[in-house]
C-alpha positions as CSV (number, residue, x, y, z in Angstrom):
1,X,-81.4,21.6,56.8
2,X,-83.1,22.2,53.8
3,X,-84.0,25.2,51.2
4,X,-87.8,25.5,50.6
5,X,-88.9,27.5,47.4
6,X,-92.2,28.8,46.8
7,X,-93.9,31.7,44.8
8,X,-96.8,34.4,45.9
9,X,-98.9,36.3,44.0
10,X,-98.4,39.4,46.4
11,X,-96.1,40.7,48.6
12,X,-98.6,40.8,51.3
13,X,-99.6,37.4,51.4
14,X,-95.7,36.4,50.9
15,X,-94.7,38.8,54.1
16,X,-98.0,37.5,56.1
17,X,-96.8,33.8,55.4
18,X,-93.2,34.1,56.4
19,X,-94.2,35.8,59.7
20,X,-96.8,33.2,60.7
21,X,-94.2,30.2,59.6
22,X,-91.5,32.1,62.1
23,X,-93.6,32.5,65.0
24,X,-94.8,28.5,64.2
25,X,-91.3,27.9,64.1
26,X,-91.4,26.2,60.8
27,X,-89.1,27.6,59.3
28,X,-85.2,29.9,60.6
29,X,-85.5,32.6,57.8
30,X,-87.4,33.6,54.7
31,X,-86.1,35.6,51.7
32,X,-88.4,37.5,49.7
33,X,-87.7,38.3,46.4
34,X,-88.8,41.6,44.4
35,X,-91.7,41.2,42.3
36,X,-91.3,39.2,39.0
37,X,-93.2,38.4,35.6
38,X,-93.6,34.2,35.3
39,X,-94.7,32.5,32.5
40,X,-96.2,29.2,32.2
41,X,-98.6,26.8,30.4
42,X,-101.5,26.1,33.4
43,X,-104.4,23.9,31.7
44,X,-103.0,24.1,28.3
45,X,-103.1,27.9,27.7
46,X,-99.5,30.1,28.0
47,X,-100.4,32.2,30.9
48,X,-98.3,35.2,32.9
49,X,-98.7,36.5,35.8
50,X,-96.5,38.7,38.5
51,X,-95.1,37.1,41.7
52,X,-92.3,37.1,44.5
53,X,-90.1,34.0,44.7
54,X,-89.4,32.8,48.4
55,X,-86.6,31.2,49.8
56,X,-87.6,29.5,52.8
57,X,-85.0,27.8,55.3
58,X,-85.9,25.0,57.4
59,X,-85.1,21.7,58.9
60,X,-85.9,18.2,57.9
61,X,-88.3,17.8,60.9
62,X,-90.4,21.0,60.2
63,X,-90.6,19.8,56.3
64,X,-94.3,17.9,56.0
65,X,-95.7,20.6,58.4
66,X,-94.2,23.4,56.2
67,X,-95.4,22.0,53.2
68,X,-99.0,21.4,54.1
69,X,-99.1,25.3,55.7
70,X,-98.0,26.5,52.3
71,X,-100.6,24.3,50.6
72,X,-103.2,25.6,53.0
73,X,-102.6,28.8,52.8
74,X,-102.0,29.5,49.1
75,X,-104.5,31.1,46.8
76,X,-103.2,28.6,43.7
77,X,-104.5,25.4,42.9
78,X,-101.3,23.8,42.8
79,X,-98.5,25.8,45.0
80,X,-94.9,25.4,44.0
81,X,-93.0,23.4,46.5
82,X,-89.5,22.6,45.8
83,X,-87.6,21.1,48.2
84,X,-83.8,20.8,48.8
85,X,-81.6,18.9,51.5
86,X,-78.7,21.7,51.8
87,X,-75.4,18.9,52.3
88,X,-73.0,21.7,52.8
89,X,-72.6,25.2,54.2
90,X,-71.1,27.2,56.8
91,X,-71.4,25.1,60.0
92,X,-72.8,27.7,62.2
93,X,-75.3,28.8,59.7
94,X,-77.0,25.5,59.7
95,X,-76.8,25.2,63.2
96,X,-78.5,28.0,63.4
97,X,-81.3,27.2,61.2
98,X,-82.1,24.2,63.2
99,X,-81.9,25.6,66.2
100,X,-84.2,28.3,65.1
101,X,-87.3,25.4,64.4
102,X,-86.8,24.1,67.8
């Protein structure tokens, strides 16, 4: 299994996202987060902007496919896509999330 974060300007687009990667079956679960300020230097100039962190659970099979729908989909030039192999956890759990991208 693996944790999957990402960022979305809107809570639309971030709720839109996560349905269409469930019904793909990319992914077990997504957790949206509430809106927050982010800063960051993009081209050399400090910039800010407002967006909704997403946790993303998925499995190691579902991972390239994931990553090039969030590339495609996104409305920034360069999409954050950090990736994490989960080594531990509650058995069941991520069981669960890999039989949920079957």
């Amino acid at each position: 299994p693996y944790l999957v974060i990402t960022s979305w300007p809107d809570i639309e687009g971030a709720r839109h996202q996560a349905q269409n990667w469930l019904q793909k079956k990319l992914v077990a679960s997504v957790n949206i987060l509430p809106q927050m300020d982010s800063i960051y230097i993009w081209k050399g100039e400090l910039r800010h902007g407002k967006e909704h962190k997403m946790f993303v659970k998925t499995c190691a099979d579902r991972i390239d496919a994931l990553q090039q729908e969030i590339k495609a989909a996104h409305p920034y030039a360069v999409a954050e896509i950090l990736q994490f192999k989960i080594d531990s956890g509650d058995p069941e759990y991520l069981d669960w999330i890999t039989q949920s991208t079957r």
